[in-house]
N, C-alpha and C positions, 0 to 999 in steps of 0.2 A: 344842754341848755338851748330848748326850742326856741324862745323868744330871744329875736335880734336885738332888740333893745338892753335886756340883760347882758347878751353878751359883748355887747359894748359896751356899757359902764362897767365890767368887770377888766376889761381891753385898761379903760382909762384907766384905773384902779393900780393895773400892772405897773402904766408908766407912770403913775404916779408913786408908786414904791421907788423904783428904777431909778428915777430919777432922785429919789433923797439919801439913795445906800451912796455911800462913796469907792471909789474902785476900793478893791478886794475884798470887800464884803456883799455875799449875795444873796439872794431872800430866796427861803424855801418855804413854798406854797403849804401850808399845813390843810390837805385834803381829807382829814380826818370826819366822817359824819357827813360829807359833802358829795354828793349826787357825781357820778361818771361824766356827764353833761358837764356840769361846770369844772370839772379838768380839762374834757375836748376844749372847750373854751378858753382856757387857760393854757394850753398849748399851740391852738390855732393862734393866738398872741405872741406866742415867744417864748410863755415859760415851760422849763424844762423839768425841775426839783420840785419834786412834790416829797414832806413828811406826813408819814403816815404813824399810827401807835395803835392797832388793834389787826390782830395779822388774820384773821380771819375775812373781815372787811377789807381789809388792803388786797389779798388773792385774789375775791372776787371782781375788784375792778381791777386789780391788773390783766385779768384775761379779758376783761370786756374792753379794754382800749389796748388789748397787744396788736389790733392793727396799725395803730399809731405808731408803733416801730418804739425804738427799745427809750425808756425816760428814766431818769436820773430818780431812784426810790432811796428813801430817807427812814428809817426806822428810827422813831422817837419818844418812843412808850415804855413804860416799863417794861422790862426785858423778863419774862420766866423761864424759869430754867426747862420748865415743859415743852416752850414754844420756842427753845434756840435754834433747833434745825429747819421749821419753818421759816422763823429769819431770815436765817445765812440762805437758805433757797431763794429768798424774796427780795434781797434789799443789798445792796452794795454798801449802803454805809451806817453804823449804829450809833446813833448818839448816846445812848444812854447804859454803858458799860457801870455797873455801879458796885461791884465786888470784887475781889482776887479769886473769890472759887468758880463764882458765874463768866470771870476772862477764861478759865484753866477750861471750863466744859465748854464754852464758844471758840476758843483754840482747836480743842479735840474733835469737836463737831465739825468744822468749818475744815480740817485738814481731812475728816473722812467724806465731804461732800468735795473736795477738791474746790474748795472756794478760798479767797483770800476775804472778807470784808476790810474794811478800813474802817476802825472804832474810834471813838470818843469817849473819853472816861469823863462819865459822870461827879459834880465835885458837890461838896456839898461845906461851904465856905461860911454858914452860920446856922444854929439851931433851925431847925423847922422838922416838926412830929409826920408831916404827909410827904416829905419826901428821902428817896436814900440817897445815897450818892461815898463819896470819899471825902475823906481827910484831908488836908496837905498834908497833915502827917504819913498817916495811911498811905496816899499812895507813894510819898518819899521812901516812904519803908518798904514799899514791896516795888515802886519803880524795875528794879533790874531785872527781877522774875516775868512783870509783866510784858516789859519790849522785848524780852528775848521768849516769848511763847509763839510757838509755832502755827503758821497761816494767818492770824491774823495782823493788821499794817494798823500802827497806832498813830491818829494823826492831829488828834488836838483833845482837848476837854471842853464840857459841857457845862453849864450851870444856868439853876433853875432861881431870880430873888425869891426869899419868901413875900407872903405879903406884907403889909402894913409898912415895909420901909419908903420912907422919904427919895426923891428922885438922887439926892445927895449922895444918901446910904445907900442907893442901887450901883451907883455909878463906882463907887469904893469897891462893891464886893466885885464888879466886875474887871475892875482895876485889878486888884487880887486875884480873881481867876487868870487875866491874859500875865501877869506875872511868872504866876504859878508855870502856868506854858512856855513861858521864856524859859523857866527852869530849866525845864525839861527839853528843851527846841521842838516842842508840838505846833506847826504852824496854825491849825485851825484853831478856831471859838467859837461855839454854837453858844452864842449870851443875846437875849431878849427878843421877846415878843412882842404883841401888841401895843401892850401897857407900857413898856420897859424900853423899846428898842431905842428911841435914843441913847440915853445912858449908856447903854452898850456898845451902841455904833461908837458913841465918842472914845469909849473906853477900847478901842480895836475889835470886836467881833466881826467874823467875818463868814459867819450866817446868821442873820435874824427868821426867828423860825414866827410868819405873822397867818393866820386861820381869820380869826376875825375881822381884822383889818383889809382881809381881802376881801374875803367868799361874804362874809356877815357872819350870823348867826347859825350853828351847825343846824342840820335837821336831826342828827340823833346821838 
């Protein structure tokens, strides 16, 4: 980001996130479609987590700012099973675990790269046709198989609202998701985004994953 003036209203931007998460919940820069520049800039700030959801895109700007020294990488795109070993190469943490076969082959994979990830199981708390995710049954029921799979460290659940609900009915599902976590003693919750993140925040998340409300508008 050449121009000083962007990268200062991007600066304020930060601390204006910053300043409305409450401790233990913290904002991950969603860099997804967004120019190498305005992550320099977003680091020369202070922040650290950036998510990313297209691992091809994500590589090449991680080599172009590996002089930056090592940054906190978020994987939060649909996960394929093609692209699990690129992942576990790339990214420390996955938010969007959303099957019992797709955990068994990022276990198997993640144990032959000698890598650990810390995952997030994807939930999927109310109809909606565009996204997957789990059950609470679902993962009730395979729960025991999952935390005991080898290499990977399971450390909270995800959930996406569909759209059209009310900030009411956002705030319930997420109510439901940080429940569900309690079940299970998964400290994290990666619940809302731009649209959404209050609701969420109120409801305990403790990442809000925000792209537009930062950066603006993606370029691609």
């Amino acid at each position: 980001m050449a121009d000083p003036s962007a990268a200062a209203a991007l600066e304020d931007r930060l601390h204006w996130w910053w300043r409305q998460l409450p401790p233990g919940c913290r904002l991950l820069a969603v860099s997804k479609g967004q120019p190498t520049g305005a992550i320099r800039a977003a680091v020369a700030a202070g922040q650290r987590s950036f998510g990313e959801s297209r691992l091809q895109e994500a590589t090449a700007k991680q080599a172009e700012l590996a002089d930056l020294g090592p940054l906190d990488w978020h994987f939060i795109g649909r996960l394929q099973a093609n692209k699990v070993r690129g992942v576990v190469r790339h990214f420390a943490t996955i938010h969007s675990l959303d099957s019992l076969a797709l955990a068994r082959r990022l276990a198997r994979i993640a144990a032959e790269e000698e890598r650990r990830p810390a995952v997030l199981f994807q939930v999927k708390l109310r109809p909606d046709p565009g996204k997957a995710g789990f059950s609470a049954h679902e993962l009730r029921r395979c729960w025991s198989e999952l935390q005991g799979l080898p290499a990977l460290r399971p450390v909270g659940l995800m959930t996406i609202a569909p759209l059209g609900l009310e900030a009411g009915q956002r705030q319930e599902l997420f109510a439901e998701c940080a429940a569900l976590a309690g079940e299970l003693a998964l400290p994290e919750l990666s619940m809302g985004m731009s649209g959404d993140w209050r609701e969420a925040v109120a409801a305990g998340s403790t990442w809000v994953r925000i792209g537009s409300g930062l950066f603006g508008a993606r370029l691609s």
